[in-house]
N, C-alpha and C positions, 0 to 999 in steps of 0.2 A: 342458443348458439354458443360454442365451448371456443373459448377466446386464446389464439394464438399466445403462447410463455409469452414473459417478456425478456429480452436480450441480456444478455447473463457475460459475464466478465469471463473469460479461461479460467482464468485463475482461482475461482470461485465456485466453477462447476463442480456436482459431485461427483463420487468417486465411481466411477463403468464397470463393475464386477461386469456385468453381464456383455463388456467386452471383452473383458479377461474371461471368460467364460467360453463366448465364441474363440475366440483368436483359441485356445486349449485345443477345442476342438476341433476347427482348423489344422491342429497340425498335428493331431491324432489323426485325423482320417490320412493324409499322408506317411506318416509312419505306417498305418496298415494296409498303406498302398504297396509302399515297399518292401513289406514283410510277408504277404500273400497274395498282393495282385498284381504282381510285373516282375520281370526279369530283370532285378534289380540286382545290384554288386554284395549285396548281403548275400547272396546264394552260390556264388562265384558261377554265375553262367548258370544255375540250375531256372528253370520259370517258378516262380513263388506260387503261380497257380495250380501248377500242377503238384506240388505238393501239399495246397491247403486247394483243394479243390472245393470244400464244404465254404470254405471264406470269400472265396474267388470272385463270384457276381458280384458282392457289394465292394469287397475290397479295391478291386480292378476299380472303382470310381472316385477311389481318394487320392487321388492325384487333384480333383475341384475342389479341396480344400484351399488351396494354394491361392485361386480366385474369392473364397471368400477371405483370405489374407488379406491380399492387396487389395478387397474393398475399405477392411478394418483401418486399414493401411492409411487408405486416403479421408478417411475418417480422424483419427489424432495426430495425424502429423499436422492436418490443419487447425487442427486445435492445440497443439504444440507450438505452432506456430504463432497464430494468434495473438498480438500485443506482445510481439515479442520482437526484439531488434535482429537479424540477420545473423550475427557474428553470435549472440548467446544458442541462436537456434542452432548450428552448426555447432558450437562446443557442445550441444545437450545430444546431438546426433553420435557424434561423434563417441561421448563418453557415453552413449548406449548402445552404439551395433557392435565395436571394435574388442574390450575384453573379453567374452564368448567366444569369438571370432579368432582370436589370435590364441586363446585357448584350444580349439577345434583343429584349427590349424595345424598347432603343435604336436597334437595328437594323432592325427592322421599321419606325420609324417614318424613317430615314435613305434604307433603300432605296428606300421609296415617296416620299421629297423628292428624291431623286436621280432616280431613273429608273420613278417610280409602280406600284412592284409593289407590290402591297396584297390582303389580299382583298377581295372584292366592299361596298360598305358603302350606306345609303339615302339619302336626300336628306336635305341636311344634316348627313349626321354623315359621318365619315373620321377618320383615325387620330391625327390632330391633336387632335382634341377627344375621342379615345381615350385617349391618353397617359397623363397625370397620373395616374388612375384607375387603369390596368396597372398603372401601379409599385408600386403597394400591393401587387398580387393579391387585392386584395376586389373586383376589380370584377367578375362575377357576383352578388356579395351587393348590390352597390350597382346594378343591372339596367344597366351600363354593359357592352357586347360587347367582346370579347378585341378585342384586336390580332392574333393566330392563333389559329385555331383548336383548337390541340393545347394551350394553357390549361388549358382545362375539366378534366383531369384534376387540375391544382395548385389545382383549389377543391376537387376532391373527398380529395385529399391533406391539405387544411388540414384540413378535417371532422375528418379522422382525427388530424391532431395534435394539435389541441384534447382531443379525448377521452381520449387516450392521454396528454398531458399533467394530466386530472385526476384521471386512475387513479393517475398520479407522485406528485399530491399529497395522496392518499390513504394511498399507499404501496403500491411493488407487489409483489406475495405470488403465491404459486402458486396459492394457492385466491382471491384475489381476483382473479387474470388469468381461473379459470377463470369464476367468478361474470358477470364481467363482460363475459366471449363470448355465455356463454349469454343474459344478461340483453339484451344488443345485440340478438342474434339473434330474439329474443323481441318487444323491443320496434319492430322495424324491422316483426315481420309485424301486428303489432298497428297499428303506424300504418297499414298497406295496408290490413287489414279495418276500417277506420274511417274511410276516406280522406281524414283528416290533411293538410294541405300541409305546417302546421309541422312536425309529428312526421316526416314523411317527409323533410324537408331537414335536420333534427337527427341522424338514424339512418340517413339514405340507403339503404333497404332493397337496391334492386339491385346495388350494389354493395360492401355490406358483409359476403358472406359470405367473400367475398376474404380485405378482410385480417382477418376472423376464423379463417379457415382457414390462414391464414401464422402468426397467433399460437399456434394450437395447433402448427405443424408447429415452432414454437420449443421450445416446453415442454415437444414429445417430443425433440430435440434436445438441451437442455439436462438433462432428468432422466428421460430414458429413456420408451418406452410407454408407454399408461394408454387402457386401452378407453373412458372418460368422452371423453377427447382424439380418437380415433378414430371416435367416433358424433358429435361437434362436426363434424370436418370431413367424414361423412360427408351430417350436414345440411346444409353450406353446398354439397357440392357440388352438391347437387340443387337445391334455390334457388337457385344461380347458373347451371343448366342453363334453368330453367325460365324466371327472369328475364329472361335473355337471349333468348330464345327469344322469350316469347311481349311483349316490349317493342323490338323489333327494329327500329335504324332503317330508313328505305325504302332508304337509300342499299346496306345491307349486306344486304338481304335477299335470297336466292336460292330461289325457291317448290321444294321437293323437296329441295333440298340442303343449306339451312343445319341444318334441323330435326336431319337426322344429322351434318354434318360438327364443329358448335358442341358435341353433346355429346361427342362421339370426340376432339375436341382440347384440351377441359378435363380429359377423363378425363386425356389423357397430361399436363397442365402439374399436377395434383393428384397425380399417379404421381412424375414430378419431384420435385418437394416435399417426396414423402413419401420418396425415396429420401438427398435433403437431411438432411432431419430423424434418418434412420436413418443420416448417414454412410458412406451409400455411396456419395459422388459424393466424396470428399473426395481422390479419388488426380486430381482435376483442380486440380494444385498449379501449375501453369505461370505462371511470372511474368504471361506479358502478358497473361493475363485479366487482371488489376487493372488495367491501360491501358484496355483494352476497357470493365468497369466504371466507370473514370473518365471516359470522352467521352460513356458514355452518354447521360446526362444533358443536353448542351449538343445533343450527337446531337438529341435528341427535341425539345427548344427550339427549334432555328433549321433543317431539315431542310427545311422548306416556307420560312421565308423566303429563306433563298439559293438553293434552287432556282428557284424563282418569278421570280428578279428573271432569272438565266444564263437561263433560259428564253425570259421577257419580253424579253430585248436577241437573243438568239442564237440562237430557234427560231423558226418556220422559218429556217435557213440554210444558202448552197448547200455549205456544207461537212459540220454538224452536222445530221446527218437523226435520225431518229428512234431509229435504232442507235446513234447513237456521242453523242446528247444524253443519253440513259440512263445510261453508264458517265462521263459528263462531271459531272453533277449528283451522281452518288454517290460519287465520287471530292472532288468540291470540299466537297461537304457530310461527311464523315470531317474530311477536314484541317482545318475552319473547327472542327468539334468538338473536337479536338486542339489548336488554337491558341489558342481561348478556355476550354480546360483550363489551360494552361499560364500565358497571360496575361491572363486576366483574374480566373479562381476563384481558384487557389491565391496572390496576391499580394494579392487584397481579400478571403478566409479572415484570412491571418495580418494582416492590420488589422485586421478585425476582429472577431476574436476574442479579441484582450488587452480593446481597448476596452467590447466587452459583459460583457466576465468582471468587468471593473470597477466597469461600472456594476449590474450585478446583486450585487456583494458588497456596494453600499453598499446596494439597497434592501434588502439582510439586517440593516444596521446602522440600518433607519429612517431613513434619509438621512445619517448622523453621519460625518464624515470619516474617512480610514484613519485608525489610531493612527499617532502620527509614531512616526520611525525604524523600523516594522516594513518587513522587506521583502512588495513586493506579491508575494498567492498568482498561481502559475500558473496560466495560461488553462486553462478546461478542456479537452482535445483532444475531438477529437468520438469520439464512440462507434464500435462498428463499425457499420460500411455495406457499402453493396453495392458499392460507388467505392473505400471507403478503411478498410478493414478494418484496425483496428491489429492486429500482431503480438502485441503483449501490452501491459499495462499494469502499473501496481503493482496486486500480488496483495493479494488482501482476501478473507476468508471471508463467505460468502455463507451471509446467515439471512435464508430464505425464506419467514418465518413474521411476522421483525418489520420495522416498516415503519421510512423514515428517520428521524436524529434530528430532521431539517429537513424541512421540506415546499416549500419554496421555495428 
């Protein structure tokens, strides 16, 4: 009989190529969503399908990439999380979603003053009086429209931080992680049988069995099996079959085909996951996954804005037909992800992350200045991720029963 790991500190876990791996993939299938299976703003109004017709059937399905995102998702944020005080977890969020982000941003509003690729917008508004409002990433909360499209998922990510950071300041426990899937789980169907707006934008029902089901594929991960665990994600995965299914947008809908192809390709991103959780994918140790997991991210950001614009100037053209604009767009959109990995994440990371770790030790001190002559604490690194998994950390015993000394 093969004996459940034993309970592993975060900090100490090895490094998830083979999430950096998936999460890649993830958001490659989405890019070839947009590039050949929908009627995306890369084509300005043209259907991507009918122009890649040969691409069409499979591409038209990566838009579920997304789903297995936000399973990934719920996956290392709880392990981010993990033995970690509230106030660090939130500076390490913070200094990983926001320079990409405000990079992207920038961009999109640059390209359309330079050579007006935008998406579509009403009378009156355009991306100028978009702006300001983007840089936050509140704007969905504040009913202000994306600058891209591809947004909507970093409000549905914030949902999740927030929440995930007040289970932090609770303290997080193996029986309160599980408390609090279930208790999610519960209250998202409860908002739908009630029909809720509030309750349903608190709990986000269609989308939270995700990363409830990433959290538990953590917790068998980290302390082996537990059939409670196993009937958790075997409910989210049927509410997220159903969800999807029967809240379908028109864009992605395929009469006959989605009904089977959406639950056959969740089955296999939940089969994934669980093979994650069990440690069987773990012999995918190859360096340049971590590369791949670290562009991801800008990947999924700017994908449709730089396409859009090489499009906008360059298609039709009598060189670039519709063959060779294909591999031109996905070639320029990698390296643009690669380069604002390079120069722009990881040089306004390390700015700012001394500067947050600072200013959160002093609201620990009620605002009271360092003590002189102490040296300043190290910035917190960030936890593992899908991007930047650390190696190891300083080892610490993990009591999964008591919560931090700190909550903040």
């Amino acid at each position: 009989m093969t004996r459940p790991p034993a309970p592993a500190d975060s900090a100490s876990l090895p490094r998830l190529r083979e999430l950096d791996l998936l999460r890649f993939i993830a958001v490659a299938a989405v890019v070839t969503h947009h590039f050949a299976g929908v009627r995306s703003t890369v084509w300005a109004g043209r259907d991507a399908q009918k122009i890649y017709p040969e691409l069409a059937p499979v591409a038209h399905f990566g838009y579920l990439g997304v789903q297995l995102a936000f399973m990934i998702s719920g996956f290392v944020i709880l392990m981010a999380a993990w033995d970690r005080r509230a106030g660090d977890f939130a500076v390490a969020r913070v200094v990983r979603i926001y320079p990409a982000y405000w990079f992207s941003v920038v961009l999109s509003l640059v390209l359309f003053l330079v050579c007006g690729a935008a998406v579509p917008y009403g009378d009156g508004d355009g991306p100028v009086l978009r702006f300001l409002p983007n840089l936050t990433m509140l704007q969905d909360g504040m009913h202000v429209a994306s600058l891209e499209v591809v947004y909507w998922v970093l409000w549905v990510e914030l949902h999740f931080y927030v929440l995930i950071t007040l289970l932090s300041r609770a303290g997080i426990t193996y029986g309160r992680c599980v408390t609090f899937m279930v208790s999610w789980l519960l209250a998202g169907a409860y908002a739908k049988e009630g029909g809720s707006e509030l309750l349903q934008r608190l709990f986000f029902p269609e989308t939270a069995p995700y990363f409830i089901a990433g959290m538990a594929f953590f917790l068998i991960y980290k302390f082996g099996s537990n059939t409670a665990l196993w009937l958790i994600i075997a409910a989210c995965f049927a509410l997220s079959v159903h969800y999807l299914v029967d809240d379908i947008s028109p864009l992605n809908a395929w009469e006959g085909v989605h009904e089977i192809v959406i639950p056959a390709v969740l089955a296999a991103f939940f089969a994934l996951m669980a093979l994650v959780a069990l440690r069987k994918l773990s012999w995918l140790g190859w360096r340049g996954f971590t590369l791949l997991g670290a562009v991801a991210y800008p990947l999924y950001l700017m994908h449709e804005t730089v396409a859009r614009a090489i499009v906008k100037v360059f298609f039709p053209h009598p060189i670039l037909d519709r063959l060779t604009i294909l591999p031109v767009i996905t070639v320029s959109v990698l390296v643009a992800a690669l380069l604002v990995h390079w120069l722009v994440e990881r040089p306004l990371q390390n700015l700012m992350r001394p500067r947050l770790a600072s200013a959160m030790a002093q609201i620990r001190r009620d605002g009271a200045p360092a003590p002189g002559g102490a040296p300043p604490a190290p910035p917190p690194q960030d936890a593992p991720d899908v991007r930047e998994v650390q190696d190891a950390q300083a080892a610490r015993r993990d009591a999964p029963e008591s919560p931090p000394a700190s909550v903040l």
